[in-house]
N, C-alpha and C positions, 0 to 999 in steps of 0.2 A: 504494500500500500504506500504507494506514493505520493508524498505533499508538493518536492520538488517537480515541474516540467522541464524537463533532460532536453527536450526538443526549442527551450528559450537560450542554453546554456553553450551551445555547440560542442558537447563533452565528444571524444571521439581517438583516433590514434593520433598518439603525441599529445594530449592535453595533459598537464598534472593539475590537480584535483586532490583539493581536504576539505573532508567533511569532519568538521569540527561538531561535536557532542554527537559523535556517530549513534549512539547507543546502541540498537542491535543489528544498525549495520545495513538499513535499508536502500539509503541512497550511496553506499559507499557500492556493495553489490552491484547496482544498475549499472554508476561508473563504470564499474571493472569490467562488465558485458559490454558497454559499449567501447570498450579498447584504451581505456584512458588508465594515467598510471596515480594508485590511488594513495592517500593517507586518511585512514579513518582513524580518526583521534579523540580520545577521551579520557575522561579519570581514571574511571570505574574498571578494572584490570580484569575480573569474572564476564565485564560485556566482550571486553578486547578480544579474551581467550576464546570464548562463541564466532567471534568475528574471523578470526582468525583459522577457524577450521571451516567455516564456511567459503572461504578463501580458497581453502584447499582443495576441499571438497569442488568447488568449481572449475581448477584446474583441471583435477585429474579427469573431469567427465566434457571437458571442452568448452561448458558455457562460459566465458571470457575467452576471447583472443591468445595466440602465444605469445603476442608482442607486447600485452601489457599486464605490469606490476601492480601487485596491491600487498601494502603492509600495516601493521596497524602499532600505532603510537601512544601511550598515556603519558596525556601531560596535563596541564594545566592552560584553558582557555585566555587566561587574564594575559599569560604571558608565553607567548607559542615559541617552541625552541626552532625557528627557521627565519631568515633575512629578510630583508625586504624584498618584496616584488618575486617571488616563490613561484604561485602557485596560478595555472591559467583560469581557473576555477574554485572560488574558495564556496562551500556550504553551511549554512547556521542552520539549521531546521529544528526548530522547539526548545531552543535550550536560552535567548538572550532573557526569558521571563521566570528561568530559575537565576539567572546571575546579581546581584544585587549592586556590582560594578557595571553596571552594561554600558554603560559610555567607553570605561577602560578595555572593555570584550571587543565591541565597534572598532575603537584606534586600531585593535590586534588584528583584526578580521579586512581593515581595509591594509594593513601596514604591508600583507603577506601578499596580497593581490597586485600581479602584472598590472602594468597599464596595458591598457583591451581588453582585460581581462572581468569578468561576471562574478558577481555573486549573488547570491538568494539566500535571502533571510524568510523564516516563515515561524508567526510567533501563534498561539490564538485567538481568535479574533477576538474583540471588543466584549459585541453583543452574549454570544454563548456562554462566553467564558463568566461575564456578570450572575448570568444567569444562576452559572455553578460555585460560585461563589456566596450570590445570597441562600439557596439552597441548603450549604455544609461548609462549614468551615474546615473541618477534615480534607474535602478537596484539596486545600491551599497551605494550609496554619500546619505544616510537619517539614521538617530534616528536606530540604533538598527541594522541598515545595514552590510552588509560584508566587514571586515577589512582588507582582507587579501586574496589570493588566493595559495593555497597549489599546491606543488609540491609533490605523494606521498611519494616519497623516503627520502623529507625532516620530512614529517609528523612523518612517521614510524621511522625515526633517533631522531625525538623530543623525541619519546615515550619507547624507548630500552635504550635510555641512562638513564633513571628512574631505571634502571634495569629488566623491561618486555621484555618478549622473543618473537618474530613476529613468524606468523604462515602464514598468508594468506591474499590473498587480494583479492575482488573481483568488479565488476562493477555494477553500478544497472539505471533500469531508462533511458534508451534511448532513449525512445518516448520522454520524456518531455524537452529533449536538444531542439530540434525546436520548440515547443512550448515556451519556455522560449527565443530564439532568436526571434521569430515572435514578443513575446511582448514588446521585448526590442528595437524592429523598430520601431512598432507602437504606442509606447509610454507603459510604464509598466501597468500604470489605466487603460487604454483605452478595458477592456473588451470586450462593445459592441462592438469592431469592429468584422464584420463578419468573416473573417480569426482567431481571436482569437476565438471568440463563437463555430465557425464550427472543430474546435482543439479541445476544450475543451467539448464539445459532446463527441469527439472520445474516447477521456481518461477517462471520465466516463464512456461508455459504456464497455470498455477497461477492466474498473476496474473490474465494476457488471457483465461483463458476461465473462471475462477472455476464450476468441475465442480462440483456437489453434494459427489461421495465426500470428495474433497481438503478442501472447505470443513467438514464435518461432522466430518471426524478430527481437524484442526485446532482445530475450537472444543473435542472432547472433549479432545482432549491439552492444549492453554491451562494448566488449572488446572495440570499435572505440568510440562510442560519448554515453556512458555512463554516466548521470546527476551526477551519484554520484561514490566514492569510500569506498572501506570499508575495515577496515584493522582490522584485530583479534590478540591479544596478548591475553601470560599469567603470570600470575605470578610465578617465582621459587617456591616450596615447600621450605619450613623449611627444613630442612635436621635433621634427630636424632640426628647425632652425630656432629653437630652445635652447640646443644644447651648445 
């Protein structure tokens, strides 16, 4: 399940590519299929280790290219162990609204990026995300939780004033706005209850077998109760006669 569009990004052979708060590795994967040479990067050293066999795992049965690399790194987002101008593609997907620095995340995130070079930050949205907040405080109030709830026009003004240029925005994930409000009534843990369980069927089968119906409600509803947002910037080129 993808928040990122790979197809705004130009990810492909020869692009290097970090996806920064990789967690379990879903746009770092895609990356690596689409030929590109990857770092998926994070703290959490039990996600890396998953990450990293899924890596292999991909190798050995073909899905990724020969020609392209993927490793995975734990660091620390606030302060990324790589130079300026790194990476052809940098990724932030759901992690600037656990960071409580995120100004200081931003500087990192633009520091690493080529001029030409893309990135996509994807936080979520506004609306939903209230939602689940006034619902449970549990959603939010724990260890590693969400600090913060973005407005996107505020997000997008964090990240231009860096000097990246805004391209686009878009919505992802509609189904799991009521999913994630059900939970947040019935308590967040609370799994087993049959309302969450009989939700959480739907969205798997949703995933695995991507129906028409499912797929077309979802992109209608996107714009209105969209889980997530997703904003694309780039970097200025060098200009020649700059230098």
């Amino acid at each position: 399940m993808l928040t990122v569009d790979f197809d705004r990004l130009g990810v492909g052979h020869g692009s290097r590519v970090i996806d920064i708060g990789c967690g379990a590795g879903r746009h770092s994967f895609e990356a690596y299929r689409r030929g590109a040479d990857v770092v998926a990067f994070d703290q959490n050293a039990a996600d890396l280790a998953d990450v990293d066999v899924m890596f292999q795992a991909m190798a050995e049965v073909g899905e990724a290219p020969e020609y392209a690399k993927a490793e995975t790194v734990r660091g620390d987002a606030l302060d990324l162990p790589y130079g300026n101008d790194e990476f052809d593609v940098v990724i932030a997907s759901e992690i600037l609204e656990h960071i409580p620095q995120d100004n200081r995340a931003v500087i990192e995130l633009v520091r690493v990026l080529k001029p030409g070079g893309a990135l996509a930050v994807t936080v979520p949205r506004w609306l939903p995300e209230r939602i689940c907040w006034a619902l449970s405080d549990e959603y939010h109030a724990n260890e590693g939780g969400h600090v913060r709830i973005y407005r996107a026009d505020e997000l997008r003004d964090k990240i231009t004033a860096r000097g990246l240029r805004y391209h686009h925005q878009d919505f992802a994930h509609a189904l799991h706005s009521p999913f994630w409000w059900l939970k947040c009534a019935v308590g967040v843990r609370n799994d087993d209850h049959p309302l969450v369980s009989a939700y959480h069927r739907m969205l798997v089968w949703d995933m695995m077998s991507a129906p028409a119906l499912t797929r077309t409600a979802e992109r209608l509803l996107n714009p209105l109760v969209g889980k997530s947002v997703a904003l694309y910037f780039t970097k200025p080129a060098v200009r020649s006669d700059a230098r």
